[in-house]
PyMOL Python script that loads the backbone (N, CA, C, O; Angstrom):
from pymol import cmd

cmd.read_pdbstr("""\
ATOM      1  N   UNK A   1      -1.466  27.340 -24.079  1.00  0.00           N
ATOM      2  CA  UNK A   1      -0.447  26.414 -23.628  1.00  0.00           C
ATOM      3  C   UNK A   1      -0.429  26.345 -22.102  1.00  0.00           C
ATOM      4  O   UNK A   1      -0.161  25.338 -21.447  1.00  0.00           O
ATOM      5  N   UNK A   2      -0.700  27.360 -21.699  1.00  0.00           N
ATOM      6  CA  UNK A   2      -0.544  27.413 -19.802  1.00  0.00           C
ATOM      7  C   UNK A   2      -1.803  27.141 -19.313  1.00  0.00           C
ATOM      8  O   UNK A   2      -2.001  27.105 -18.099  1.00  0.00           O
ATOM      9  N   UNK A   3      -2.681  26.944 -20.122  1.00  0.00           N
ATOM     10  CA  UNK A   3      -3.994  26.687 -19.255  1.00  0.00           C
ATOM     11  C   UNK A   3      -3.925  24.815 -19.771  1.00  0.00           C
ATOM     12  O   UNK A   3      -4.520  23.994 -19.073  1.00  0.00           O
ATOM     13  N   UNK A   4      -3.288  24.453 -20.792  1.00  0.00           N
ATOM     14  CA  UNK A   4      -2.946  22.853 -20.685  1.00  0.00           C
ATOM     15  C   UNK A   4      -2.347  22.281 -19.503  1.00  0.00           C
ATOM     16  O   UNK A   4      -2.763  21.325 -18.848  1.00  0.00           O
ATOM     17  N   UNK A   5      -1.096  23.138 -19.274  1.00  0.00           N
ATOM     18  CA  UNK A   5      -0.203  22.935 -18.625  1.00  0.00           C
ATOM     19  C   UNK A   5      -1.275  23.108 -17.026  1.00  0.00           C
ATOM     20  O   UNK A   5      -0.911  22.451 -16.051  1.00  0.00           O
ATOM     21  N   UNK A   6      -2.194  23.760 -16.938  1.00  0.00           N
ATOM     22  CA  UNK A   6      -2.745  23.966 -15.767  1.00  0.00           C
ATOM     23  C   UNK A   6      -3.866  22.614 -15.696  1.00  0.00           C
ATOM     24  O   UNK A   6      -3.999  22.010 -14.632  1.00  0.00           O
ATOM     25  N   UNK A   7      -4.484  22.296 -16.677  1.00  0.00           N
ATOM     26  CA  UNK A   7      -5.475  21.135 -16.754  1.00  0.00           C
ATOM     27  C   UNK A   7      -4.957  19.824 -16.213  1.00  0.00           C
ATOM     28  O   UNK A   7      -5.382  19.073 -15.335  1.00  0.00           O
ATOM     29  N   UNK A   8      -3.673  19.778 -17.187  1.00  0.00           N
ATOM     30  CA  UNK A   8      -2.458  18.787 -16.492  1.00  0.00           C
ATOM     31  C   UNK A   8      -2.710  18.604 -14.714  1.00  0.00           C
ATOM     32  O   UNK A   8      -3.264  17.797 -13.968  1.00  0.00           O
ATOM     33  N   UNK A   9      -1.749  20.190 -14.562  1.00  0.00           N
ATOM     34  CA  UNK A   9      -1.557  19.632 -13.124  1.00  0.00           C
ATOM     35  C   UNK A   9      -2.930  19.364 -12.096  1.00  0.00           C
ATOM     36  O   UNK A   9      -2.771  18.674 -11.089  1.00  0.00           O
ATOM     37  N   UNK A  10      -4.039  19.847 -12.358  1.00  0.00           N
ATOM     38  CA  UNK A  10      -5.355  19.541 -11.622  1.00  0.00           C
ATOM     39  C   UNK A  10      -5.875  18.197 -11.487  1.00  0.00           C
ATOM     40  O   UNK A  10      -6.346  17.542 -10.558  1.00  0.00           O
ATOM     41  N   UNK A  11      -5.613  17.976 -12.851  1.00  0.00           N
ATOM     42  CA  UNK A  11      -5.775  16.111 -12.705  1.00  0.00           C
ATOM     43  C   UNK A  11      -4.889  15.410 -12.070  1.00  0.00           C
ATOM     44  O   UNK A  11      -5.137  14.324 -11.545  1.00  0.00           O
ATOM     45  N   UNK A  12      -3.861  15.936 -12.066  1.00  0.00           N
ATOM     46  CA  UNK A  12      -2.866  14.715 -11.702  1.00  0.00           C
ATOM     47  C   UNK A  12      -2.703  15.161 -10.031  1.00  0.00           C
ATOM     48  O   UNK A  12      -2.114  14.291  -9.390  1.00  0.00           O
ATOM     49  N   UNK A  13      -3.107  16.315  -9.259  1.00  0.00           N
ATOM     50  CA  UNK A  13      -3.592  16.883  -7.853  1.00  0.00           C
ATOM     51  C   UNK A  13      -4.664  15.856  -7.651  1.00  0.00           C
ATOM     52  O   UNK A  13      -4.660  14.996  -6.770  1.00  0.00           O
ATOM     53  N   UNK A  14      -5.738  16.072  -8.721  1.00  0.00           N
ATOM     54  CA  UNK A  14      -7.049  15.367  -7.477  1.00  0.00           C
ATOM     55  C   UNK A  14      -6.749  13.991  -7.826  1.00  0.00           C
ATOM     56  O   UNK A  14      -7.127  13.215  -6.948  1.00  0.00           O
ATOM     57  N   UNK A  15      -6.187  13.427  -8.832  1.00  0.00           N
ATOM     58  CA  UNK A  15      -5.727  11.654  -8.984  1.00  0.00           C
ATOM     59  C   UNK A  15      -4.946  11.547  -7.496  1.00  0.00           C
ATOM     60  O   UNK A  15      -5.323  10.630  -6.767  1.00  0.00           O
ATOM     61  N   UNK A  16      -4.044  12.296  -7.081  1.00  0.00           N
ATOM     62  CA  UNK A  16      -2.635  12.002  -5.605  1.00  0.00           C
ATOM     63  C   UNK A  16      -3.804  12.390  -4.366  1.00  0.00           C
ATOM     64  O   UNK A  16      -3.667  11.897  -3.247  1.00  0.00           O
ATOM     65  N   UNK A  17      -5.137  13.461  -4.730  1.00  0.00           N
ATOM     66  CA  UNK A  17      -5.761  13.558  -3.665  1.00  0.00           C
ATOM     67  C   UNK A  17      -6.990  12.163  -3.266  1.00  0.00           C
ATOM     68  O   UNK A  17      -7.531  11.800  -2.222  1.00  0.00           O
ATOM     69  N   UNK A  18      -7.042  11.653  -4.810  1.00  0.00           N
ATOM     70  CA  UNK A  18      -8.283  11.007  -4.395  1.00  0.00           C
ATOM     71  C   UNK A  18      -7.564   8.984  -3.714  1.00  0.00           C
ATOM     72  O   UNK A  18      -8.042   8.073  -3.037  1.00  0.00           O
ATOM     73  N   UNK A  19      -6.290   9.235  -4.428  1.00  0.00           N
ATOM     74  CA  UNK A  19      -5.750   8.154  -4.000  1.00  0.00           C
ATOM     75  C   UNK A  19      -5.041   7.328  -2.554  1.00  0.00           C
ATOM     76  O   UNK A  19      -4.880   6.193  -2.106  1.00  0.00           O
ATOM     77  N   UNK A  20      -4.647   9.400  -2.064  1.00  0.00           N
ATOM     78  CA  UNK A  20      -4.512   8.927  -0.469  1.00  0.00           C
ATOM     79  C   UNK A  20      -5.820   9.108   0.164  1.00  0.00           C
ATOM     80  O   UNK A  20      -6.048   8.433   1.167  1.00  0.00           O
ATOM     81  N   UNK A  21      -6.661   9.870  -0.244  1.00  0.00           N
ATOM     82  CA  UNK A  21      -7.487  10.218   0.730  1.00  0.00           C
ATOM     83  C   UNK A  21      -8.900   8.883   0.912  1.00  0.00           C
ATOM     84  O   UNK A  21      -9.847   8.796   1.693  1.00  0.00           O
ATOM     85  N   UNK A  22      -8.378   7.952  -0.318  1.00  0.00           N
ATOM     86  CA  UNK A  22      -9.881   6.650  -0.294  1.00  0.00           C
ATOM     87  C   UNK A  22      -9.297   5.586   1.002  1.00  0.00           C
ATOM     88  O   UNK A  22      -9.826   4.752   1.737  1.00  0.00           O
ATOM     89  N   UNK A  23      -8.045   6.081   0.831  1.00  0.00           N
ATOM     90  CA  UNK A  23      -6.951   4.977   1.689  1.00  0.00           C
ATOM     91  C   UNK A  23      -7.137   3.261   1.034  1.00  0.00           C
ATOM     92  O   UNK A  23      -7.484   2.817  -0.061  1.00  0.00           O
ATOM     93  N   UNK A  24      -6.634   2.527   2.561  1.00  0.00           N
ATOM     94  CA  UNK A  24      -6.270   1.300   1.961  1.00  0.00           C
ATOM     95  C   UNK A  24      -7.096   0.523   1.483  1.00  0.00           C
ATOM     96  O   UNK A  24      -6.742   0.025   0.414  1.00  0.00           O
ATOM     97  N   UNK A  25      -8.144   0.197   1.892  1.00  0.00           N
ATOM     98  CA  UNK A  25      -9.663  -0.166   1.094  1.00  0.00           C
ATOM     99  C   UNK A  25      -9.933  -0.160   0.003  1.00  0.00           C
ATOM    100  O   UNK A  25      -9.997  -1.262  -0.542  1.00  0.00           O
ATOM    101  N   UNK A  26     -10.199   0.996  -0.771  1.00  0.00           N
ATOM    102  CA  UNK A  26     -10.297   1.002  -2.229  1.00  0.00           C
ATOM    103  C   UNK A  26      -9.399   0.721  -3.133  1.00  0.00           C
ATOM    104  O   UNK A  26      -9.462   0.541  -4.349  1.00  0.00           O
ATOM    105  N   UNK A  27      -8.232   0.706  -2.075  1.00  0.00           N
ATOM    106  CA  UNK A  27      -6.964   0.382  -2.852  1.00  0.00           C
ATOM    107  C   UNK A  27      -7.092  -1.469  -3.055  1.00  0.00           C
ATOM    108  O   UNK A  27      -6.883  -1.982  -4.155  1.00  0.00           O
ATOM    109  N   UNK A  28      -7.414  -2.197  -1.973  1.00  0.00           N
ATOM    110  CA  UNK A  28      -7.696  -3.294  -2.222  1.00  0.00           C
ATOM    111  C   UNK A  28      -8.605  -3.849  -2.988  1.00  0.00           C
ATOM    112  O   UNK A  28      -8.497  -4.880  -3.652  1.00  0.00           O
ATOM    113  N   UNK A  29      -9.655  -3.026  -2.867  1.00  0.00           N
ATOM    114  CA  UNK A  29     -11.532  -3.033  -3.588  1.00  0.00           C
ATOM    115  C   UNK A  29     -10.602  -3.315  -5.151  1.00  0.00           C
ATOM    116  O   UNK A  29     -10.670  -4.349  -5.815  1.00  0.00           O
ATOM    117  N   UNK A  30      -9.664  -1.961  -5.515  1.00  0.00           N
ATOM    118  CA  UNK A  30      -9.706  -2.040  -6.882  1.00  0.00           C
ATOM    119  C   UNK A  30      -8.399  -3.465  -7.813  1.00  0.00           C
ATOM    120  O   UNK A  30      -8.318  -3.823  -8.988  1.00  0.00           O
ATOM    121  N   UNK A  31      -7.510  -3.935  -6.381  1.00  0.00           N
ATOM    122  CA  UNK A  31      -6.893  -4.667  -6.702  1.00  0.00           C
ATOM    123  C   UNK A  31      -7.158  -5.752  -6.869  1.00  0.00           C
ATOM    124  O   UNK A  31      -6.171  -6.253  -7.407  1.00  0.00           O
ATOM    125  N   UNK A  32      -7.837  -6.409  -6.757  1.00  0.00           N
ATOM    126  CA  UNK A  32      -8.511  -7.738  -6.322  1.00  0.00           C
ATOM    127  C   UNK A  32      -9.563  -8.532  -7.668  1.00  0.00           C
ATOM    128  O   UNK A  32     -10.094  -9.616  -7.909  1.00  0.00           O
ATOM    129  N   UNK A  33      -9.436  -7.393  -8.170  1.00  0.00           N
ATOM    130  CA  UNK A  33     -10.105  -7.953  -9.706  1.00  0.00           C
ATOM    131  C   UNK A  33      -9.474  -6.580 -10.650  1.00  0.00           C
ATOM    132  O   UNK A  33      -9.710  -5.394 -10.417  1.00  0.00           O
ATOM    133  N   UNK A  34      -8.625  -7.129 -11.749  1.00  0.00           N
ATOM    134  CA  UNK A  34      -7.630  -6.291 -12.384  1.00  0.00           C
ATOM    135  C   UNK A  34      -8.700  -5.280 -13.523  1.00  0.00           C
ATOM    136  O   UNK A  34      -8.519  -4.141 -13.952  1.00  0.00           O
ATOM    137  N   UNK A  35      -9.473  -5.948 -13.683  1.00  0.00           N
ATOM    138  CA  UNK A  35     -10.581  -5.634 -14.320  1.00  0.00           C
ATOM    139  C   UNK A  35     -11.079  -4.270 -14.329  1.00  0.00           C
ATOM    140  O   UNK A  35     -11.435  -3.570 -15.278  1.00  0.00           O
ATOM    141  N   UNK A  36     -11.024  -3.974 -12.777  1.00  0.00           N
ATOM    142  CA  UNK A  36     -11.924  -2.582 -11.959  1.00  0.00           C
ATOM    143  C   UNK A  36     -11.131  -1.527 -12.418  1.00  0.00           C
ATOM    144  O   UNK A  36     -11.652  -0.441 -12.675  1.00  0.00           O
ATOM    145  N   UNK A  37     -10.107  -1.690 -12.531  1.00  0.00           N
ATOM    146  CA  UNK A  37      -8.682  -0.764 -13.315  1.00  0.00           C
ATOM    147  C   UNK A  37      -9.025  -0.484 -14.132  1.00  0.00           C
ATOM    148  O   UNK A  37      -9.326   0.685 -14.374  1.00  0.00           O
ATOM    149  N   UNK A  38      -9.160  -1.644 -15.100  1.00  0.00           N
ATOM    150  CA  UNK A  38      -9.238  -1.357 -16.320  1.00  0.00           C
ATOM    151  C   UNK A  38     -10.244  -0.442 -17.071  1.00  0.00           C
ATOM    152  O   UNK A  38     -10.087   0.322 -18.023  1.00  0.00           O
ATOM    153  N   UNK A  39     -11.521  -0.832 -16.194  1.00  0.00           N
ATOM    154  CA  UNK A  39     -12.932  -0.220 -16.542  1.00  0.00           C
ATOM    155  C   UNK A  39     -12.515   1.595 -15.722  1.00  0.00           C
ATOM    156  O   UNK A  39     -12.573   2.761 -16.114  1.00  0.00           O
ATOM    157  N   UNK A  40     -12.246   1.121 -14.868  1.00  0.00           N
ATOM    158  CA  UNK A  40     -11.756   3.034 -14.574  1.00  0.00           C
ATOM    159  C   UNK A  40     -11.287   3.815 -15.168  1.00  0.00           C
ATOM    160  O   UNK A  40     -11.866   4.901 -15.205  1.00  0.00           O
ATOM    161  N   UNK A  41      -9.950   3.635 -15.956  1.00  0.00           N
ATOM    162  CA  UNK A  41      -8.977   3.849 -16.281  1.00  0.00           C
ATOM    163  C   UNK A  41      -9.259   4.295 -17.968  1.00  0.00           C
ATOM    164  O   UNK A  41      -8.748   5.227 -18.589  1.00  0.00           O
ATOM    165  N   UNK A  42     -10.398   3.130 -18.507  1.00  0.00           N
ATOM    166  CA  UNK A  42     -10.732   3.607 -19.957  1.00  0.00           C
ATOM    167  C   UNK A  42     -12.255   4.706 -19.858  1.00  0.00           C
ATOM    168  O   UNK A  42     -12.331   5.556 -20.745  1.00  0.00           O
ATOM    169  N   UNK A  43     -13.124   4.671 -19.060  1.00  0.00           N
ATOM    170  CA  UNK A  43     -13.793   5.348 -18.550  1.00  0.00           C
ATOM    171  C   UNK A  43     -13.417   6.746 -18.034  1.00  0.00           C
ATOM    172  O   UNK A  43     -14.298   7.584 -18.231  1.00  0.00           O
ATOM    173  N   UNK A  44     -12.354   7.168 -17.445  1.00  0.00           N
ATOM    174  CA  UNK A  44     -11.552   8.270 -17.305  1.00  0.00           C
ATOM    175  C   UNK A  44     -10.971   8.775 -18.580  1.00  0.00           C
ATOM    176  O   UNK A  44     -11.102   9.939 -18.959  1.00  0.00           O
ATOM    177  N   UNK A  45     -10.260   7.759 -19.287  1.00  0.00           N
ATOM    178  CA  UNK A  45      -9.081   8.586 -20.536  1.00  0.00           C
ATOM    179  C   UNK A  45     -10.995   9.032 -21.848  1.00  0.00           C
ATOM    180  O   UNK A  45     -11.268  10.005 -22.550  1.00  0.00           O
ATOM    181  N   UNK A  46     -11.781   7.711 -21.536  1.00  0.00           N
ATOM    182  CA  UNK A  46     -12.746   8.466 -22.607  1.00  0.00           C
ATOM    183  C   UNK A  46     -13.726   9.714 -22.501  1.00  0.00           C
ATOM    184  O   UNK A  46     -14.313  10.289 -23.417  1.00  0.00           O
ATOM    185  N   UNK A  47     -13.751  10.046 -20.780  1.00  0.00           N
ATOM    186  CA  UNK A  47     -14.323  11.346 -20.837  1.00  0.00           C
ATOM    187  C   UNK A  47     -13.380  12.578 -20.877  1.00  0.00           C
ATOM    188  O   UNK A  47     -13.632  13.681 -21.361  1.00  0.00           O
ATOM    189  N   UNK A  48     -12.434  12.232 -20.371  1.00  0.00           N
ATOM    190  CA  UNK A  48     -11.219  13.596 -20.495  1.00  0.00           C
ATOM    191  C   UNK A  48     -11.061  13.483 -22.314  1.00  0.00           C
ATOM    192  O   UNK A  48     -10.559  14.462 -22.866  1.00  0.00           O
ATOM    193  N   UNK A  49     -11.362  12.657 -22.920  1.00  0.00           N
ATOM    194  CA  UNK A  49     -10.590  12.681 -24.656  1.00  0.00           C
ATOM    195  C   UNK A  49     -11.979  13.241 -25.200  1.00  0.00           C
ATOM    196  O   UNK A  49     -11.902  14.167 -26.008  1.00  0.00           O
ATOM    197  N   UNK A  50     -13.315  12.747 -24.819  1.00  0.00           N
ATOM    198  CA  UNK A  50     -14.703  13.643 -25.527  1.00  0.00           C
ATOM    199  C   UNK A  50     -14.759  14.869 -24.602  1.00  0.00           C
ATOM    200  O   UNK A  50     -15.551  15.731 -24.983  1.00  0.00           O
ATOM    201  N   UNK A  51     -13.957  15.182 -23.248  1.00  0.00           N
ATOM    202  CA  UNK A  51     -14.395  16.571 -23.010  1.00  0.00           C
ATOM    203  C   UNK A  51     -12.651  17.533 -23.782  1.00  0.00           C
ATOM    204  O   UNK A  51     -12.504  18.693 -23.396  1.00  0.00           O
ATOM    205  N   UNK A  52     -11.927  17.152 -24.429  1.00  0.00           N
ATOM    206  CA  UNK A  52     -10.716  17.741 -25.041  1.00  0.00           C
ATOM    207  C   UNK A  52     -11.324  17.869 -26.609  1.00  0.00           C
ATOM    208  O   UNK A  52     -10.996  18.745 -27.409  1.00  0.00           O
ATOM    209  N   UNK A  53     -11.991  17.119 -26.777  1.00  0.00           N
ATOM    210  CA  UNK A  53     -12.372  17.828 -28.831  1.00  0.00           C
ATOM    211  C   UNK A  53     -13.566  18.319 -28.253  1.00  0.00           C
ATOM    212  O   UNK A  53     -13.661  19.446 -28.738  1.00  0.00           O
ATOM    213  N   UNK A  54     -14.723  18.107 -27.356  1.00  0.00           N
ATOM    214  CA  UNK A  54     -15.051  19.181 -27.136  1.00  0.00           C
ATOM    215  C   UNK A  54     -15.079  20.452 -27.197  1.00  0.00           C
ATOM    216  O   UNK A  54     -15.689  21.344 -27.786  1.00  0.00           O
ATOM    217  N   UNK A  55     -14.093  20.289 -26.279  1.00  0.00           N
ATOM    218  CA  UNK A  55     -13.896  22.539 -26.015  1.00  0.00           C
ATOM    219  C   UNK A  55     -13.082  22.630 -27.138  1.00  0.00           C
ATOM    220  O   UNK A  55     -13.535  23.567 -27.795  1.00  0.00           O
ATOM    221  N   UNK A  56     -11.978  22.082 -27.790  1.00  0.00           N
ATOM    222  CA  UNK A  56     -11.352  22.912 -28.743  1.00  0.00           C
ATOM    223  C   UNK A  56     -11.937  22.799 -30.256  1.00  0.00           C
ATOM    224  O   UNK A  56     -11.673  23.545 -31.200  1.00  0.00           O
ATOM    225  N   UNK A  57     -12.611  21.917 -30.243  1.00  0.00           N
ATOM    226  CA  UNK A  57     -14.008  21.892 -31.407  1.00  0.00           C
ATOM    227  C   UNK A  57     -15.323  23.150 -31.456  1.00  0.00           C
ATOM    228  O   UNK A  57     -15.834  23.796 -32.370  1.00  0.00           O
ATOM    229  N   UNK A  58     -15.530  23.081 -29.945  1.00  0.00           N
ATOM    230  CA  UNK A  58     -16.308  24.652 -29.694  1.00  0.00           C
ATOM    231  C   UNK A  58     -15.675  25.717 -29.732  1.00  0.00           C
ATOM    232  O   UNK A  58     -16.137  26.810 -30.060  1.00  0.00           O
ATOM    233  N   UNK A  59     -14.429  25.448 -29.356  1.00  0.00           N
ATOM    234  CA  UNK A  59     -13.615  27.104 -29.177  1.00  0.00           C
ATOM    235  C   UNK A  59     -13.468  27.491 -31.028  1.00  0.00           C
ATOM    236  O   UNK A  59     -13.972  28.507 -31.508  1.00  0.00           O
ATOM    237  N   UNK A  60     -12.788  26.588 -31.755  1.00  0.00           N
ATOM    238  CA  UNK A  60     -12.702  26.888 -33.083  1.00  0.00           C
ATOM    239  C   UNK A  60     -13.853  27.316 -33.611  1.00  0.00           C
ATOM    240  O   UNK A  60     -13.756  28.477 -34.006  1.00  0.00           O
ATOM    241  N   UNK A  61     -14.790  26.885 -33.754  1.00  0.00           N
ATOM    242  CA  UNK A  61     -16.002  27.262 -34.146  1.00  0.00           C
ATOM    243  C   UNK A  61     -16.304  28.341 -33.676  1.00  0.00           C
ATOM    244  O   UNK A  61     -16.658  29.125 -34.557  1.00  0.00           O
ATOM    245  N   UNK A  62     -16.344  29.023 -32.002  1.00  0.00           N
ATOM    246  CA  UNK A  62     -16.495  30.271 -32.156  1.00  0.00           C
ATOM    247  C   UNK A  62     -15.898  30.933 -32.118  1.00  0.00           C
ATOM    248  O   UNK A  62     -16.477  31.993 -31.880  1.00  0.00           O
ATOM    249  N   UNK A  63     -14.369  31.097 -32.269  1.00  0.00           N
ATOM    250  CA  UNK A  63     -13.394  32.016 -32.860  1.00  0.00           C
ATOM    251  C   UNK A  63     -13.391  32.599 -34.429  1.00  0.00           C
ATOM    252  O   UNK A  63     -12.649  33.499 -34.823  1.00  0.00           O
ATOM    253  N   UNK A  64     -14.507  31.800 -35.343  1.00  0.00           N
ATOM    254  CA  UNK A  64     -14.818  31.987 -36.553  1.00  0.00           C
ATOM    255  C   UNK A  64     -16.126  32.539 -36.478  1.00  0.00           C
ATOM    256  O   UNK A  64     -16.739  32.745 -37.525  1.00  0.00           O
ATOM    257  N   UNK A  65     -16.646  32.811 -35.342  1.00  0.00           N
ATOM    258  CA  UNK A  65     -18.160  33.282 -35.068  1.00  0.00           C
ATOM    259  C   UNK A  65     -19.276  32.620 -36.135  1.00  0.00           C
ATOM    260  O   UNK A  65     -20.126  33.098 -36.886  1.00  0.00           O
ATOM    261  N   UNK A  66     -18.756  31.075 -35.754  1.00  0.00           N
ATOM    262  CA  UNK A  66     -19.958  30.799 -36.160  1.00  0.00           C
ATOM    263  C   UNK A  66     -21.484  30.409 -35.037  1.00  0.00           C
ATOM    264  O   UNK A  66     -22.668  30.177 -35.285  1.00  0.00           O
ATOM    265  N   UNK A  67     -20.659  30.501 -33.752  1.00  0.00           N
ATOM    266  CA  UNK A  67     -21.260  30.146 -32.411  1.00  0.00           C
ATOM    267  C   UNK A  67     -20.759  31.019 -31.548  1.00  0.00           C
ATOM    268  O   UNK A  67     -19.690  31.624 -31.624  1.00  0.00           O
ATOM    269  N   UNK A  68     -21.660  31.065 -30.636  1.00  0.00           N
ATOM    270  CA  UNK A  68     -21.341  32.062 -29.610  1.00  0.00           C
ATOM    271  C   UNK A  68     -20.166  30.963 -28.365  1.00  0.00           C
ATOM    272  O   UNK A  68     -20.184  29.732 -28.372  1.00  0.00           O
ATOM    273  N   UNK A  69     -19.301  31.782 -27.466  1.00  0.00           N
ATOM    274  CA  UNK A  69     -18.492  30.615 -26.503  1.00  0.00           C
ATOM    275  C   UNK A  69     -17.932  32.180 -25.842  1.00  0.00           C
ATOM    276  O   UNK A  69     -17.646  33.168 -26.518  1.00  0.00           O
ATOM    277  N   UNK A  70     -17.884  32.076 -24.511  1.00  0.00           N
ATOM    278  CA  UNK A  70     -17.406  32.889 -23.910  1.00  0.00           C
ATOM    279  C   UNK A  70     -16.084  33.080 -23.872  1.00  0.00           C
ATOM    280  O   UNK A  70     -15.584  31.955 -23.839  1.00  0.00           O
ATOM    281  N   UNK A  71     -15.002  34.136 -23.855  1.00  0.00           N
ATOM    282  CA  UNK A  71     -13.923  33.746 -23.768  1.00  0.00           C
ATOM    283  C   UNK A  71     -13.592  34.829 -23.266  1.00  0.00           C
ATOM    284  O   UNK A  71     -14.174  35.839 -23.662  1.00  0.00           O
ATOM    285  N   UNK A  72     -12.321  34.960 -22.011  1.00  0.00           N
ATOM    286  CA  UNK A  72     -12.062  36.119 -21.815  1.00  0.00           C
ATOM    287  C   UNK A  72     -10.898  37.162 -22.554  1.00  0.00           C
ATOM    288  O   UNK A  72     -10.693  38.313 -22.169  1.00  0.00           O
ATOM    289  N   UNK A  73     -10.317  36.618 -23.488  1.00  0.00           N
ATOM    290  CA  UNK A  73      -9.986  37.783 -24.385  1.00  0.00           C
ATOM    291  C   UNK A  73      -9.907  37.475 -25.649  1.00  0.00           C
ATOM    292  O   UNK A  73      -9.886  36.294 -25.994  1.00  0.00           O
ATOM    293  N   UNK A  74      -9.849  38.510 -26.557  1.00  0.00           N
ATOM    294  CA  UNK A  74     -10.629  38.561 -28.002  1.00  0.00           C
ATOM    295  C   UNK A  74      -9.650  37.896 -28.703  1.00  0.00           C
ATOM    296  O   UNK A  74      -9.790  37.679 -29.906  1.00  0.00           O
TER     297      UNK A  74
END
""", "prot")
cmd.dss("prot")
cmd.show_as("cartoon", "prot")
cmd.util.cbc("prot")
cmd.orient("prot")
């Protein structure tokens, strides 16, 4: 639960870091055709949603040892 709660806040850090730090430019780049949003935005939610059944698809599997997965406690 606290390492969700930690995944959470990392994304939503480098989203506030990457948004001031492109400044006003990209902010326009991406406004200017609503489109560029859109393609970001589903492009982002679909690799964060195949890297989330990912790991907890691998983690289950090797908590039943059927695969090896590192973990630091048993």
């Amino acid at each position: 639960m606290l390492q969700s709660a930690g995944n959470i806040v990392i994304m939503a850090v480098l989203f506030v870091l990457l948004a001031l730090g492109t400044g006003e430019r990209v902010s326009r780049w991406l406004t200017a055709r609503p489109g560029r949003i859109a393609l970001i935005t589903g492009v982002i939610l679909i690799t964060v949603g195949v890297f989330t059944v990912l790991y907890r698809d691998v983690r289950i599997l090797a908590r039943r040892e059927l695969i090896w997965y590192p973990v630091l406690w048993s």
